[in-house]
N, C-alpha and C positions, 0 to 999 in steps of 0.2 A: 504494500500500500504506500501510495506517496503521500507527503506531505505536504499538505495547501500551502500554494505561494502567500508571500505576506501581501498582503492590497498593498496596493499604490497610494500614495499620501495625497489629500484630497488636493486640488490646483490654487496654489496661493494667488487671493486679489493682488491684482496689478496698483503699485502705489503711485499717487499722486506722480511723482516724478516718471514714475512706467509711461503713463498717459501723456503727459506734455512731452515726452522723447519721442513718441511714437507719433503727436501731432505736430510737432518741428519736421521731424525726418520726413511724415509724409505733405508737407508745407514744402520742402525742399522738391520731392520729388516733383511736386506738380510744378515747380518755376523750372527745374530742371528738362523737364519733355516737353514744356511747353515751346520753351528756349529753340532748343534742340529740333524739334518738330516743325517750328518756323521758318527757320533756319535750312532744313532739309529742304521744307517746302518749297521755298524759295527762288537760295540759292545756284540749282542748279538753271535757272531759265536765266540766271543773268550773262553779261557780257566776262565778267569775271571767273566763271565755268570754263569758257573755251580761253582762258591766258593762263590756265594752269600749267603746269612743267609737264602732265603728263603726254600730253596730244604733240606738247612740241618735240621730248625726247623719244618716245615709243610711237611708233608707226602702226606697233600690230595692234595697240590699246588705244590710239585715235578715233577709228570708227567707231568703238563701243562706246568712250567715254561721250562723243558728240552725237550718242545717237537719240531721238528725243526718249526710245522704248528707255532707255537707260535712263535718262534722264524722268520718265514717269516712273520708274521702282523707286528712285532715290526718294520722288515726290509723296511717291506712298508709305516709302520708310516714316516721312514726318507727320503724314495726315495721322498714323498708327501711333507715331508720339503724341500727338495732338489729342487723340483720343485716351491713350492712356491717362494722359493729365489730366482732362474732363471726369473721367472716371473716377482716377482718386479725386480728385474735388466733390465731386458727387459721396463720395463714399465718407470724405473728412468731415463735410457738410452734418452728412444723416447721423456718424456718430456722437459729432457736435451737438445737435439740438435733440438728439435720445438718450444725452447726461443731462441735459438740463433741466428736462422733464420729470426725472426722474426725482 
């Protein structure tokens, strides 16, 4: 016969400082993709895309890098940041005003 494991210790409230780390960090996050996501979005349609080093030194990676399909992945990499940002703001939002409710 075996003998029962010991239970698991029940999960310690998150303290005051747990809470505000965890709404800075995702505070951060959302200025971080949003940044980022802009930026992607952007950037590639500018004139500043084609004076990069890479089109001028690589020949094989010119046509890719100038090509606009290439140019809409990059675009979609930021709309994807854009949304993640939205997301956790949505998310920081709801756990915001379901503390204060409480």
């Amino acid at each position: 016969m075996t003998s029962p494991s010991p239970a698991a210790p029940p999960p310690s409230k998150p303290t005051r400082f747990m809470k505000w780390h965890r709404r800075v960090l995702g505070f951060c996050l959302i200025i971080f993709a949003f940044e980022l996501g802009l930026f992607l979005l952007v950037f590639p349609w500018l004139k500043s895309w084609e004076m990069s080093w890479i089109p001028v030194h690589s020949h094989r990676l010119a046509n890719l890098w100038l090509s606009p399909y290439f140019r809409g992945v990059i675009s979609g990499l930021g709309l994807l940041n854009i949304y993640i940002a939205f997301a956790e703001a949505i998310k920081q939002l709801k756990t915001l005003f379901g503390e204060q409710r409480s």
